[in-house]
C-alpha positions in Angstrom: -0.8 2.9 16.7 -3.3 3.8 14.1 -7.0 3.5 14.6 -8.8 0.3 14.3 -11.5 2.7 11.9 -8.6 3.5 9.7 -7.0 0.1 9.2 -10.1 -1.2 8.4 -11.6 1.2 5.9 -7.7 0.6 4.0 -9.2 -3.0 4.4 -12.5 -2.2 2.3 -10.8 -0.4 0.1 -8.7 -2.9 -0.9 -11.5 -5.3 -1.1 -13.5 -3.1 -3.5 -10.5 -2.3 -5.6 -10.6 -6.2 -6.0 -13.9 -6.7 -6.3 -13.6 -3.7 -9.2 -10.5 -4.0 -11.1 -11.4 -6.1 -14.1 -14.6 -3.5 -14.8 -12.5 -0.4 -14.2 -10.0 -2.1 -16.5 -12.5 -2.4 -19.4 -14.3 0.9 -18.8 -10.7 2.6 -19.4 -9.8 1.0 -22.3 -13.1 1.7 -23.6 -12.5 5.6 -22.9 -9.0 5.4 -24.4 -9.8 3.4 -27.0 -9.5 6.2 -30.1 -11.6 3.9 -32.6 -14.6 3.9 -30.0 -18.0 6.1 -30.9 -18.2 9.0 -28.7 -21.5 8.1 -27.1 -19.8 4.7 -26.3 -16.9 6.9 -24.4 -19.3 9.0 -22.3 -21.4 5.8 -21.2 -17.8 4.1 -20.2 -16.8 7.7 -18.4 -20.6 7.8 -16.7 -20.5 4.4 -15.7 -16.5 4.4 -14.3 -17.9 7.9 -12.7 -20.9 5.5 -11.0 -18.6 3.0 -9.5 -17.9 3.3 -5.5 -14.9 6.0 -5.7 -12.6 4.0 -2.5 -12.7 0.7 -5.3 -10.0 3.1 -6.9 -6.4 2.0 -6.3 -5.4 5.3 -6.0 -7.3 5.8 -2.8 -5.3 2.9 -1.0 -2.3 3.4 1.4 0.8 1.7 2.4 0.5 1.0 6.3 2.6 -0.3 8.6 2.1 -4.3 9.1 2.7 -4.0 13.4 1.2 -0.7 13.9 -1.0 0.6 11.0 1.1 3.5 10.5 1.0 5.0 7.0 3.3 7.6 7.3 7.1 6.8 6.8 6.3 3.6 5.3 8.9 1.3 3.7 7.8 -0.7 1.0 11.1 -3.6 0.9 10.3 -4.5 5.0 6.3 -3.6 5.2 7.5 -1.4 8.6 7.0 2.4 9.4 10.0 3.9 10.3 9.8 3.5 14.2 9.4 -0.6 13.4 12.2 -0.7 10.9 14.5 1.2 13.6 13.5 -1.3 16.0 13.8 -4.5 13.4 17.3 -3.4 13.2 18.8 -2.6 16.6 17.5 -5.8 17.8 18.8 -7.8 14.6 16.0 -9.0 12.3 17.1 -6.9 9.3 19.8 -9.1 7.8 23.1 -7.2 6.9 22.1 -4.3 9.4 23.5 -4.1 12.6 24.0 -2.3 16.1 27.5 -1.3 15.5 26.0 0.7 12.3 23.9 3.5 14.2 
């Protein structure tokens, strides 16, 4: 079980990458724009550098939906590997089954 601490700061994160998504989105196609003045470029870079740095999507993890887990994380189920082990010895993953293992 993760902690509570972690699971909730993925929470913020996510909430600032919301809150910031559409003005990180303009900033960088300011920056990458190539017909953009230079001094229009390094006030896009200043001001993308100024934003909070967890609104960034890289910064988020994958956790487990049960535990919080983010290690050994499986996208297609939302399930850490010790979930997804139990999901399918007791019979909730369709088309996996006991007599597999």
């Amino acid at each position: 079980m993760a902690k509570t601490s972690m699971v909730n700061r993925e929470v913020k994160r996510a909430k600032l990458n919301k809150k910031y998504h559409k003005i990180r989105l303009d900033l960088k196609a300011i920056i990458s724009d190539q017909n953009a003045s230079d001094t229009d470029r390094v006030n896009a870079e200043n001001k993308l550098q100024s934003l909070p740095r967890d609104s960034s999507r890289s910064r988020q993890r994958h956790r487990c939906r049960l535990c919080g887990r983010s290690r050994a994380y499986n996208r297609l189920t939302g399930l850490c590997r010790i979930h997804m082990r139990y999901a399918v010895m007791n019979g909730f993953v369709p088309g996996m089954h006991k007599a597999s293992w």
